[in-house]
C-alpha positions in Angstrom: -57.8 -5.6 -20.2 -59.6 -8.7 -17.9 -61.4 -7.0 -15.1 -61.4 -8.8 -11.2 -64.5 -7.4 -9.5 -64.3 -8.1 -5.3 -66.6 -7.6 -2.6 -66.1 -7.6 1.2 -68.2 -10.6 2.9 -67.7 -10.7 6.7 -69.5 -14.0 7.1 -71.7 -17.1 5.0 -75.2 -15.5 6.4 -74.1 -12.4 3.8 -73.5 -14.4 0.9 -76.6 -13.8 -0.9 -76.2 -10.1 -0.3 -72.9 -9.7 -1.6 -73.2 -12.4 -4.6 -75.9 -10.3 -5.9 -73.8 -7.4 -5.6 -70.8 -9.0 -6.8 -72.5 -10.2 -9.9 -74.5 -6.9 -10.3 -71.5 -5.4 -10.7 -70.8 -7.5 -13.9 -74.3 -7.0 -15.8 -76.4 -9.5 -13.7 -76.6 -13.2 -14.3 -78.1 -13.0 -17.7 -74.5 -12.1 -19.0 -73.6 -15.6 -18.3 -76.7 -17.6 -18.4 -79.7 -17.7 -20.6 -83.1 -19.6 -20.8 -82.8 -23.6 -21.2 -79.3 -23.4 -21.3 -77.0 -26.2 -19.9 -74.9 -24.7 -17.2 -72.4 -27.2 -14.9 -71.8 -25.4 -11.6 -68.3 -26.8 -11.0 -67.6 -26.5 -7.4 -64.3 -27.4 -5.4 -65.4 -30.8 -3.9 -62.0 -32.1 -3.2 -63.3 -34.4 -0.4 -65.8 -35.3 1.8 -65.4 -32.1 4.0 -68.0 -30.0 6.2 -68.3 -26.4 4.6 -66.3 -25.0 8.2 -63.1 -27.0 7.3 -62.5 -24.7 4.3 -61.9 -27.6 2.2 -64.5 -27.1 -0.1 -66.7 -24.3 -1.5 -69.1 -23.1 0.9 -72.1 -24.2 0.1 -73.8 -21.0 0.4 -71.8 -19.5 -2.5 -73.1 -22.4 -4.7 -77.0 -21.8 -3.6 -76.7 -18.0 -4.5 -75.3 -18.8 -7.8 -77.5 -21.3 -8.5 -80.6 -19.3 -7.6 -79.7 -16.3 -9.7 -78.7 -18.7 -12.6 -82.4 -20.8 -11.8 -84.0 -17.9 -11.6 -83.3 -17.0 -15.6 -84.3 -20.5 -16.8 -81.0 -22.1 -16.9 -81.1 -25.9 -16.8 -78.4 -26.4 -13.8 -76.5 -29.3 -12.8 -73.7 -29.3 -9.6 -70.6 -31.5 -10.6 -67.1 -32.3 -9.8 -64.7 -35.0 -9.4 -63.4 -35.7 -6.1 -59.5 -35.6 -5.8 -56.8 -38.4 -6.5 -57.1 -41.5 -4.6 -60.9 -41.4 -4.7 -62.9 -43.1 -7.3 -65.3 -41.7 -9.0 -68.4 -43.0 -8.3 -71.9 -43.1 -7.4 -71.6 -43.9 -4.1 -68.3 -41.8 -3.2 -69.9 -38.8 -4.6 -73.6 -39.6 -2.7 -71.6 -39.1 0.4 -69.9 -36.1 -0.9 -72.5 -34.2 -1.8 -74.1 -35.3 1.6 -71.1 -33.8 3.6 -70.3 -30.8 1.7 -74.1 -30.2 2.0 -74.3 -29.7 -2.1 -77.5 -32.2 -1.6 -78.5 -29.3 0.4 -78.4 -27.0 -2.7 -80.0 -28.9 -5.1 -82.6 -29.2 -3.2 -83.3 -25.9 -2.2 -83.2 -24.2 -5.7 -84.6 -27.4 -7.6 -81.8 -28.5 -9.7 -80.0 -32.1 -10.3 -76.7 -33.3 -8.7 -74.1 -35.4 -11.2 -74.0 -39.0 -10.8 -72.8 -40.0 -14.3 -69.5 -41.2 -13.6 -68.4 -41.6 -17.3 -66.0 -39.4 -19.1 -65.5 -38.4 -22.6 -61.9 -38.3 -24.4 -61.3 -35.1 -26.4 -58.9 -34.0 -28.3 -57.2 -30.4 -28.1 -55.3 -29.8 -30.8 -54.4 -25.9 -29.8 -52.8 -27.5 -26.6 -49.2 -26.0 -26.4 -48.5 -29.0 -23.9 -51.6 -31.5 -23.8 -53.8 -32.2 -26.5 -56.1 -34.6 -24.7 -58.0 -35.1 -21.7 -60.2 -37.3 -19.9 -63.1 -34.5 -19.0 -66.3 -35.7 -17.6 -69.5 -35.8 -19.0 -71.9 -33.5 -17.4 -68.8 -30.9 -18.4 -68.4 -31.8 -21.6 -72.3 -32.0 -22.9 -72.5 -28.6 -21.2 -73.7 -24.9 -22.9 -71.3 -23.6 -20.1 -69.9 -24.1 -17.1 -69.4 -22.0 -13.9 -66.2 -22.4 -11.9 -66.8 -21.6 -8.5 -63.9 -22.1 -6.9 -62.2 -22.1 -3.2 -59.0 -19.5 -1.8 -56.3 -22.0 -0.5 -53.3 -22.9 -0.3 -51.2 -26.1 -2.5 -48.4 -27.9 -1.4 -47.7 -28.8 -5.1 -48.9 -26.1 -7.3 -48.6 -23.6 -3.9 -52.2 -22.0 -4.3 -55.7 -23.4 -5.8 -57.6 -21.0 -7.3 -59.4 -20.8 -10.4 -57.4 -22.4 -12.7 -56.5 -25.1 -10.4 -60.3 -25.8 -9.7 -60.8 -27.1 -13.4 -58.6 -29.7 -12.6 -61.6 -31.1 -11.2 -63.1 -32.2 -14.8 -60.5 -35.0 -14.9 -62.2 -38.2 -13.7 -60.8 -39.4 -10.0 -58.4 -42.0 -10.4 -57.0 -40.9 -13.8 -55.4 -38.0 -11.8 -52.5 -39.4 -10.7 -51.7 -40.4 -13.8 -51.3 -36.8 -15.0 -48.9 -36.4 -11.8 -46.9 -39.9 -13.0 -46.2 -38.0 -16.1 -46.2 -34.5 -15.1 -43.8 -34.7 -12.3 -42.1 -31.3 -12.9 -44.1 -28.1 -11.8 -43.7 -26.1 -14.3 -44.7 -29.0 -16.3 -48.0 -29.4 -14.5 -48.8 -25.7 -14.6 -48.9 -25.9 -18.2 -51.2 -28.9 -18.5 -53.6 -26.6 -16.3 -53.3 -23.9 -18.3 -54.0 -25.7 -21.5 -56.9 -27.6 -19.6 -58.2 -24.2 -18.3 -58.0 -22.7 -22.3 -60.2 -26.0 -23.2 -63.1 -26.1 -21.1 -62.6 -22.0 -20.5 -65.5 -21.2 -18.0 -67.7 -18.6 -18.6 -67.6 -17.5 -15.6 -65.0 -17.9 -12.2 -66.2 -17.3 -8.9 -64.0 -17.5 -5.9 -64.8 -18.5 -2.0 -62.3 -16.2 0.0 -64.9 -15.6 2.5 -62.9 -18.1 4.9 -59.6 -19.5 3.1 -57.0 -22.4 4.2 -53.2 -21.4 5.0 -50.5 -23.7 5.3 -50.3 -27.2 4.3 -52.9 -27.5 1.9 -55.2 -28.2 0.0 -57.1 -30.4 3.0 -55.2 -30.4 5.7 -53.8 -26.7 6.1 -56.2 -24.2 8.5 -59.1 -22.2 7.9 -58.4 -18.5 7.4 -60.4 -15.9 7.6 -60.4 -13.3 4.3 -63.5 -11.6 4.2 -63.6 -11.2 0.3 -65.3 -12.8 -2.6 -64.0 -12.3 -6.0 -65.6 -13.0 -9.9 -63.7 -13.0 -13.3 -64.5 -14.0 -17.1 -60.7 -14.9 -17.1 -59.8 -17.5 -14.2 -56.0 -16.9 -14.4 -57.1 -13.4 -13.9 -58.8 -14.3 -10.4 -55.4 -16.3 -9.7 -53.4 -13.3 -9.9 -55.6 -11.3 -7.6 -55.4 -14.3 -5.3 -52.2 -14.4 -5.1 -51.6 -11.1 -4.1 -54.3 -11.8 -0.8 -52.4 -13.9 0.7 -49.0 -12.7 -0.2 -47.8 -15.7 -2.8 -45.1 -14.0 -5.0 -45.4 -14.4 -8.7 -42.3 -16.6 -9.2 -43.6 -18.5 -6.7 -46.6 -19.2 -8.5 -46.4 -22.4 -11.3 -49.4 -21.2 -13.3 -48.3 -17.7 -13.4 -44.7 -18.4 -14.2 -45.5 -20.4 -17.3 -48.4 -18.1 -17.9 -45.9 -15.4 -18.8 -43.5 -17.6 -20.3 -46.2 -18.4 -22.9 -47.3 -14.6 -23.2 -50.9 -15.0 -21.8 -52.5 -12.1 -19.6 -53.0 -11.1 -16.9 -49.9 -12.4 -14.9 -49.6 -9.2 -12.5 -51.5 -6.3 -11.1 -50.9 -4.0 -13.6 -52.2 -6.0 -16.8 -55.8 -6.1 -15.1 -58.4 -3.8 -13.6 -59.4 -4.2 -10.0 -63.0 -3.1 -9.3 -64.6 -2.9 -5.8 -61.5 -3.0 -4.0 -58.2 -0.9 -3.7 -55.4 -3.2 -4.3 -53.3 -1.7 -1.8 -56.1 -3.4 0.6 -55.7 -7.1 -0.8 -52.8 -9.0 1.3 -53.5 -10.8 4.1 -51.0 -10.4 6.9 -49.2 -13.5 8.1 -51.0 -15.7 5.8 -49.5 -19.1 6.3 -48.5 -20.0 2.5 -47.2 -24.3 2.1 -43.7 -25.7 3.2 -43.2 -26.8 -0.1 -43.0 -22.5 -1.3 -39.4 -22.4 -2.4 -37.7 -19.6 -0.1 -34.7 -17.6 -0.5 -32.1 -20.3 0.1 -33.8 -23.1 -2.9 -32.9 -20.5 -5.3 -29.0 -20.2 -4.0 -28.8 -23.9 -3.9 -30.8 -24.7 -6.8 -28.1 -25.6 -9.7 -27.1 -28.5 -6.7 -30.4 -29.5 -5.7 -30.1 -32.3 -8.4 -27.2 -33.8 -6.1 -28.7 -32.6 -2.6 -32.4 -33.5 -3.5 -33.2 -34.7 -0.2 -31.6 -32.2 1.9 -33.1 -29.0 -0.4 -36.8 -30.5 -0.5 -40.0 -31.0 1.5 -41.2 -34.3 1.3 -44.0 -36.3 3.1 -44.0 -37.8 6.0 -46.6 -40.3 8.1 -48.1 -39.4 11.3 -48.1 -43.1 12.9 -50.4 -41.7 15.7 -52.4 -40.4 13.3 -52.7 -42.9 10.5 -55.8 -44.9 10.4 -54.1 -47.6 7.3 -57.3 -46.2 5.2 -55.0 -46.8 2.0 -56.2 -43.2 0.6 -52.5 -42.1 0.1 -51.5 -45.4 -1.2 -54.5 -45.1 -3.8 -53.4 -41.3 -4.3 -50.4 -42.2 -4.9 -48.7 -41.7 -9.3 -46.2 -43.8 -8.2 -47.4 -46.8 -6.1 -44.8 -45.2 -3.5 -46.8 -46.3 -0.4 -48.2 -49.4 1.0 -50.5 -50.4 3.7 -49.7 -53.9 5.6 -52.7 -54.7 7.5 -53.4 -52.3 10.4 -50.2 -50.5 10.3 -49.2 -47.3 9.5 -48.9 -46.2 5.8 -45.1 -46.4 4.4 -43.8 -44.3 2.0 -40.8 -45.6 -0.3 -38.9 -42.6 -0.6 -36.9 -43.5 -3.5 -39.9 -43.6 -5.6 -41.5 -40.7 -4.1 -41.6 -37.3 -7.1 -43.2 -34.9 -4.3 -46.3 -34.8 -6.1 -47.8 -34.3 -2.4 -51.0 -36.0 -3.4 -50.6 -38.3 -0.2 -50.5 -35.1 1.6 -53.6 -33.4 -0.2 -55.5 -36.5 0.1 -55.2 -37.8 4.0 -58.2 -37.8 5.5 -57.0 -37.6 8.5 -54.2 -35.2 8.7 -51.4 -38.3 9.1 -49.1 -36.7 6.4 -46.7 -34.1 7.4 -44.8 -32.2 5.1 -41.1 -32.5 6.4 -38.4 -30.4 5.8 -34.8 -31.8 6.7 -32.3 -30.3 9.3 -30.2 -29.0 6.8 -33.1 -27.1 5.1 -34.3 -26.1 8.3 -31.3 -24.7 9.8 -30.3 -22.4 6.6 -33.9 -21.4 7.3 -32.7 -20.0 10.3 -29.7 -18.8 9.1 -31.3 -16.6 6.9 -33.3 -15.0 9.2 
């Protein structure tokens, strides 16, 4: 039976404190890390964020892993790739690691930030949906790798956890592509699951110190949580997740085609909860994405198909807010949006899948997701 071990963590300046207890609890770092060993710490760099937007993992989390790992020897190296619509390169991650304060890090326990930029193709025959991926090279030359990863919300996938997080070894700008052709959910829950089976961490650590509710995976809110969780099994640390802040199995892509394919854990009772009583987990009023299918999508949803604008959440620009960067455009599976000029991006809504990565991407909070009268008002009707 996978095991979840959580501590309580009422703010960053503890994190030390509680990461040594929350990994003394599992046998100490040498369980995960030996001497001269080649260990990627694979954060959540989604974006250029400062640590307080919740966008990213707190840099603090990262030092006291890092340290503890350093500390036994471990030849350590801090990587990710930034989401879709960034490229992946030197200069785009120079200025993420200077905002997310990962240069920080590295600096203060001694150990090397990623600049390769190339990517090695592998093959994954065992795959029971993809059997190749574009993974990049600090991951793949790695002994291990260490997925520490960040509590929020999705408005595609609905959470992003720790399975989610290993997204992150796909290079950039071939991102989208995996949305082009996995347009479906349940379709790109399954490419996540066989990607997370592939590069299968040794080790998941997850940032719920301070979450994000709502819209995101950027532009939602910070939320407080108070907790920080570790796992061997990172669809173990998803379940647990889910039950903080209150996202209901069938709710949850990875989960759903998790037990569809007979993996475990998918629920509280095929894992053991240490440090915490699970009655204790869920996070009142947490703020879960637009895009969570409610009680009326599942009436309607043999005549969706026919009503597809009226029963979904789609993206809309903020004109006041859009700054014509061309992020979304470059986010974009579909080349759905353009930028003229100065003027506000424009989404072609016949093209559009509802990948959200327009949304998830914005660096400046100019995509709304918007929900249509008629979904709206059988919102209320409901209640």
């Amino acid at each position: 039976m996978e095991k979840v071990y959580v501590v309580r963590c009422a703010d960053y300046s503890q994190v030390e404190k509680k990461i040594a207890e929350l990994i003394g609890m599992m046998g100490g770092i040498e369980a995960f890390v030996s001497r001269d060993e080649r260990i990627v710490l694979k954060t959540n760099l989604l974006a250029a964020a400062n640590p307080e937007k919740a966008v990213t993992t707190h840099p603090s989390v990262v030092f006291s892993v890092a340290r503890m790992a350093k500390d036994k020897k471990a030849k350590l190296i801090i990587a990710d790739s930034p989401g879709s619509g960034y490229p992946y390169t030197e200069k785009v991650m120079e200025r993420t690691y200077r905002i997310t304060e990962m240069d920080q890090v590295a600096k203060g326990v001694g150990i090397e930030l990623n600049f390769d930029t190339s990517y090695k193709i592998v093959s994954y025959p065992e795959g029971k949906f993809f059997r190749r991926f574009e993974i990049i090279t600090p991951v793949h030359e790695a002994d291990a790798m260490i997925n520490l990863c960040k509590l929020k919300t999705h408005g595609f996938m609905h959470m992003t956890g720790a399975v989610k997080n290993i997204f992150g070894v796909i290079p950039g700008l071939t991102k989208p592509g995996y949305h082009a052709k996995l347009q479906e959910k349940s379709h790109f829950a399954n490419m996540l699951l066989d990607l997370a089976t592939y590069i299968s961490p040794r080790l998941s650590i997850m940032d719920a110190v301070v979450g994000m509710e709502g819209n995101g995976p950027q532009n939602g809110n910070p939320r407080f949580v108070g907790m920080l969780l570790a796992s061997t099994s990172p669809l173990a640390l998803d379940v647990i997740a889910g039950e903080i802040i209150g996202l209901p199995k069938d709710r949850n892509p990875v989960l759903v085609e998790a037990e569809k394919r007979g993996l475990s854990p998918v629920s509280l009772d095929q894992l053991k909860l240490i440090g915490e009583d699970p009655s204790k987990l869920h996070i009142q009023d947490f703020k879960l994405p637009a895009t969570v299918p409610g009680f009326h999508d599942r009436i309607f949803a043999l005549i969706q198909p026919i009503f597809r604008n009226a029963f979904s959440v789609f993206p809309r620009v903020i004109g006041s807010k859009c700054l014509s960067c061309g992020t979304c455009r470059d986010a974009c599976p579909m080349h759905a949006i353009t930028v003229i000029d100065k003027t506000p991006a424009r989404i072609d809504t016949k093209n559009c899948i509802r990948c959200y990565c327009c949304h998830e991407m914005c660096p400046h909070d100019a995509m709304e997701l918007h929900r249509s009268r008629l979904y709206r008002l059988l919102n209320r009707i409901r209640r």
